[in-house]
Backbone bond lengths (Angstrom), bond angles and torsions (degrees), N, CA, C in turn:
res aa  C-N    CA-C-N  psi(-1)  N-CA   C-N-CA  omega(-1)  CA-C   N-CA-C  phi
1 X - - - 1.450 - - 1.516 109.86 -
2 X 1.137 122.18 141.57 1.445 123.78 173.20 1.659 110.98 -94.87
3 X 1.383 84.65 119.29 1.591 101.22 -179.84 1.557 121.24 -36.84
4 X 1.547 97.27 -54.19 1.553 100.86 -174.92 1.694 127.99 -59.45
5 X 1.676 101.04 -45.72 1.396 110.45 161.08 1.500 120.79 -59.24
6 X 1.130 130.69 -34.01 1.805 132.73 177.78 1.622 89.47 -84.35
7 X 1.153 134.01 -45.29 2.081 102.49 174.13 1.256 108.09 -56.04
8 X 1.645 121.16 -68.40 1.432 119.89 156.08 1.829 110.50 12.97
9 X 1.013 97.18 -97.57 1.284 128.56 -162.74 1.803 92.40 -47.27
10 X 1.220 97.16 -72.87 1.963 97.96 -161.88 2.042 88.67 -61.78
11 X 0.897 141.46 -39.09 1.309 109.10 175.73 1.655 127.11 -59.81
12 X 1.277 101.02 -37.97 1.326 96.44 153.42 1.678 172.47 34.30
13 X 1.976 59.75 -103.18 1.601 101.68 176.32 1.390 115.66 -103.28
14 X 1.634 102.62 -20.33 1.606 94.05 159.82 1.310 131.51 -78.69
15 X 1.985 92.51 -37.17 1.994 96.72 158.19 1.510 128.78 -42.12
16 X 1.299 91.46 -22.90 1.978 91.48 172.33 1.042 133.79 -107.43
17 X 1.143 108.55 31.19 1.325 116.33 176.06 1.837 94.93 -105.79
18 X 1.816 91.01 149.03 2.011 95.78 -177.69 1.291 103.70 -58.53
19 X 1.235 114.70 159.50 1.478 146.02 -155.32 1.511 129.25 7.97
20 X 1.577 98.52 38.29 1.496 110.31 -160.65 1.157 100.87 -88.97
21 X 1.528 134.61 170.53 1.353 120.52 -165.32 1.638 91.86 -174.67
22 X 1.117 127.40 118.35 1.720 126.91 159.00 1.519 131.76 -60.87
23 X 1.147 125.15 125.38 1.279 133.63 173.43 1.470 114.29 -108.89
24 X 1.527 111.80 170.37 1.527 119.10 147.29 1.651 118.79 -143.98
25 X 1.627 89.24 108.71 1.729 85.69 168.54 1.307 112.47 -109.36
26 X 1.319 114.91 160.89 1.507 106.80 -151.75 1.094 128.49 15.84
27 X 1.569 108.82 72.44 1.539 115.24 154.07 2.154 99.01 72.34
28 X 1.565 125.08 -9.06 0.958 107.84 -173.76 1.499 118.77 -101.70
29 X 1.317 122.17 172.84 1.627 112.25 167.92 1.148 122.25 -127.93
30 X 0.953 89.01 109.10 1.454 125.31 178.11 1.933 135.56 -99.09
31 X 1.071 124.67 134.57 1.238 111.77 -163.10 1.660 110.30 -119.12
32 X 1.311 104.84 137.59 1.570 97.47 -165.26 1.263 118.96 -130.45
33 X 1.209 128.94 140.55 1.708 133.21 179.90 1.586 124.73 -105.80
34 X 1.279 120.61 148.57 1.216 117.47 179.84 1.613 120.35 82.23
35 X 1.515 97.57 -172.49 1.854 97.15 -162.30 1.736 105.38 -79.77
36 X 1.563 108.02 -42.74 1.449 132.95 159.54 1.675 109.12 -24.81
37 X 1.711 109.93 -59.49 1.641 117.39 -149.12 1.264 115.87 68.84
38 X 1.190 114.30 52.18 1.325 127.23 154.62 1.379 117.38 -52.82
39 X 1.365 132.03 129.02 1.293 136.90 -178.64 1.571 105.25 -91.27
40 X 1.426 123.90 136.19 1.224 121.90 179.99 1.764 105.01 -131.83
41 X 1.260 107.15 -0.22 1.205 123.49 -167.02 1.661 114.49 -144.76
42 X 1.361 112.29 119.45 1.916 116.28 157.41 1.631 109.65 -105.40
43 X 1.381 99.82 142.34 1.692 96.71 -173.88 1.710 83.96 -131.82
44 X 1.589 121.40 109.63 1.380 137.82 123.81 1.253 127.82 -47.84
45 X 1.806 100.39 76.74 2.336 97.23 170.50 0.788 76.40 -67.88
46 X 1.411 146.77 174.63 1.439 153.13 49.84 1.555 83.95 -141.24
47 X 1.376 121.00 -34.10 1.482 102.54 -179.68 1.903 127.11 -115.58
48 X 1.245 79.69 -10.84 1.729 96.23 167.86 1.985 93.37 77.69
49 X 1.253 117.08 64.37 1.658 144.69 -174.68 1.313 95.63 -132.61
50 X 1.454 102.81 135.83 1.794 132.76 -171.29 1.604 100.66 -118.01
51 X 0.842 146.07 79.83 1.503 132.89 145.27 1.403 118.68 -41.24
52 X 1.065 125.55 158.23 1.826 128.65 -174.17 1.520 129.67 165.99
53 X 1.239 116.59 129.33 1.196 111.24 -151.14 1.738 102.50 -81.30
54 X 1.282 121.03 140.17 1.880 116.78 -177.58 1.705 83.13 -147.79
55 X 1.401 116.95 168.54 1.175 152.14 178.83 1.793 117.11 -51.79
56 X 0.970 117.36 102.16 1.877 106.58 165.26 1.625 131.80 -0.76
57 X 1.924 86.59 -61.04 1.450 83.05 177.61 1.590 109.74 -103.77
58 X 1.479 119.40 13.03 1.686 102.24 160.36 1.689 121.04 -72.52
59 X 1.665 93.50 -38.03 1.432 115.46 -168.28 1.440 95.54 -47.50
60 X 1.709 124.24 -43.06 1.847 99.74 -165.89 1.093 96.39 -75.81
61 X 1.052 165.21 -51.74 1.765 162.47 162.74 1.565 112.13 -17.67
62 X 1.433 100.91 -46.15 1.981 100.50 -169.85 1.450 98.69 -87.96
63 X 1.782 138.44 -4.33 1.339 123.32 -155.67 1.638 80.42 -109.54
64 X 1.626 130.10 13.24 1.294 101.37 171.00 1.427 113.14 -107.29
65 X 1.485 103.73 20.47 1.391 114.78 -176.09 2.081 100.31 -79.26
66 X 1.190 122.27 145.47 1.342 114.16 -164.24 1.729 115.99 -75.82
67 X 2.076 93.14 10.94 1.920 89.80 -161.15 1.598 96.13 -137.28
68 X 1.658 83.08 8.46 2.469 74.54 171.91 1.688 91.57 -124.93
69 X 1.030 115.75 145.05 1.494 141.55 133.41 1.572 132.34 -78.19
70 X 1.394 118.24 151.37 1.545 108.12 151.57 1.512 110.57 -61.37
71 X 1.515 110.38 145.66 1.571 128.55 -171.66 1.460 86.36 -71.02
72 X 1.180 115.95 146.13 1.987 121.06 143.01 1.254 93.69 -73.61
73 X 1.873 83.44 141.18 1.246 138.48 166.52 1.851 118.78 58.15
74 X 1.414 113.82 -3.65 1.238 117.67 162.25 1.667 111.70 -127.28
75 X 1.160 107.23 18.71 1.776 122.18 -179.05 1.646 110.82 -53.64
76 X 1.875 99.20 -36.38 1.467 94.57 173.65 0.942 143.00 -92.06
77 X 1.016 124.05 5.50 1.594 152.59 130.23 1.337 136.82 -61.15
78 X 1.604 99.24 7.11 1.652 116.18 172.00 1.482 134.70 100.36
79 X 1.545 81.10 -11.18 1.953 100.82 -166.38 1.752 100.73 -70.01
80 X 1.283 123.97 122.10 1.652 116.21 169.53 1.285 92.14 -102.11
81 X 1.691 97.86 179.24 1.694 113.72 176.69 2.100 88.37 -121.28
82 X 1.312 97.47 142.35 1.430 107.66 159.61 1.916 123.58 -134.11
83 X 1.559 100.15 140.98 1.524 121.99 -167.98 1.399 97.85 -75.27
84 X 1.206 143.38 99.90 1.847 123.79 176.78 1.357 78.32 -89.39
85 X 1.441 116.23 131.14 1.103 158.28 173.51 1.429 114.03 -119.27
86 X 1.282 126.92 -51.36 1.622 137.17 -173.01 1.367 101.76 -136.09
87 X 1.432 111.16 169.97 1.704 140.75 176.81 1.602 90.41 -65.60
88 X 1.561 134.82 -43.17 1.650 114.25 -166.03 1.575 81.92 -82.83
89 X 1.273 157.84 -60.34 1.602 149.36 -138.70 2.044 87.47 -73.66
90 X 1.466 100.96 -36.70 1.961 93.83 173.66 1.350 110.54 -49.87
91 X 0.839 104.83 -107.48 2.008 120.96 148.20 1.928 94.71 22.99
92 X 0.778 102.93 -69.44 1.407 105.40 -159.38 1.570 115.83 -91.12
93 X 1.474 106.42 -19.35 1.728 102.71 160.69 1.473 108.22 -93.64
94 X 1.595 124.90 12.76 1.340 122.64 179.10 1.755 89.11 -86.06
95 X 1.411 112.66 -38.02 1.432 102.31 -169.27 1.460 116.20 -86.54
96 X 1.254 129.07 -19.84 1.112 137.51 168.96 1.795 103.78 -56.70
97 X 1.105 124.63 -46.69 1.697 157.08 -156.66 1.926 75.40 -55.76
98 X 1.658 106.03 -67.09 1.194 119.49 -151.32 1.758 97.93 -67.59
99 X 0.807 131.84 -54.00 1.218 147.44 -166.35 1.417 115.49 -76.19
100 X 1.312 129.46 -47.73 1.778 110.83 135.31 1.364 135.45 -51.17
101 X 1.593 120.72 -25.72 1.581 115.11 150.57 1.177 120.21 -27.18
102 X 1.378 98.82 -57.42 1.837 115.19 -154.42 1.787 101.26 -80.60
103 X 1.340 129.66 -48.18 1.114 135.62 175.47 1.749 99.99 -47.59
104 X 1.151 133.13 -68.92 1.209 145.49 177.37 1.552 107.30 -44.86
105 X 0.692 144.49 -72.97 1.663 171.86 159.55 1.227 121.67 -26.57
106 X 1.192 111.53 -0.14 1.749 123.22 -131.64 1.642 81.54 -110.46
107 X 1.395 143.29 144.69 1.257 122.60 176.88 1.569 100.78 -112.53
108 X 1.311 105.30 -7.22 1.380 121.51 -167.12 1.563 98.81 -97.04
109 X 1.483 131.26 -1.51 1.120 113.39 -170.26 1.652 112.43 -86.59
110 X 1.080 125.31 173.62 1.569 132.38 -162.40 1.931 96.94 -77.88
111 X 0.784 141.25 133.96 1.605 126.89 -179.34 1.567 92.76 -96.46
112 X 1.090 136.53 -28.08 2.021 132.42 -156.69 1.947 81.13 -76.68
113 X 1.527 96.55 131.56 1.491 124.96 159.42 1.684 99.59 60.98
114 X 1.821 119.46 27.99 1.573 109.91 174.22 1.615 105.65 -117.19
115 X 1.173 146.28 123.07 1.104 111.77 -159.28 1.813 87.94 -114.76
């Protein structure tokens, strides 16, 4: 896969999501929702890596996949990092993409210990 076209692409798809909007703090890119700027999204160009926020107990299930990790420094809070390497690791940080939207986005979600 060519790196440049799959960042391409996953920024995108985070640009299209409603009221989503790109930032960079420290130098990173990151994509953010809401009045807050909640980040629901990290975008690694140089290596074509998805950060994204998912659930405690999904994260031990998705970190035995051979191309996500727990994220540094927000790992315990659920956030993994993923390698798109191939069209199935695409596929599957498109749904992750969607599903930290919604966690983030969520107005209904609990705010104590979510960051």
């Amino acid at each position: 896969m060519d790196i440049q076209n799959t960042v391409h692409e996953l920024a995108e798809y985070c640009r299209a999501k409603p009221g989503a909007f790109e930032d960079h703090p420290w130098g990173d890119t990151v994509f953010k929702v809401g009045a807050k700027g909640k980040i629901f999204c990290g975008l690694d160009s140089a290596n074509a890596r998805v950060t994204v926020k998912s659930t405690v107990d999904k994260q031990s299930a998705l970190i035995q996949h051979p191309d996500i990790e727990v994220a540094a420094y927000v790992g315990r809070y659920g956030w993994v990092t993923v390698t798109v390497n191939d069209l199935e690791t695409l596929d599957l940080v498109h749904e992750l993409i969607d599903e930290s939207f919604s966690l983030v986005n969520n107005p209904l979600r609990k705010s104590k210990g979510t960051p």
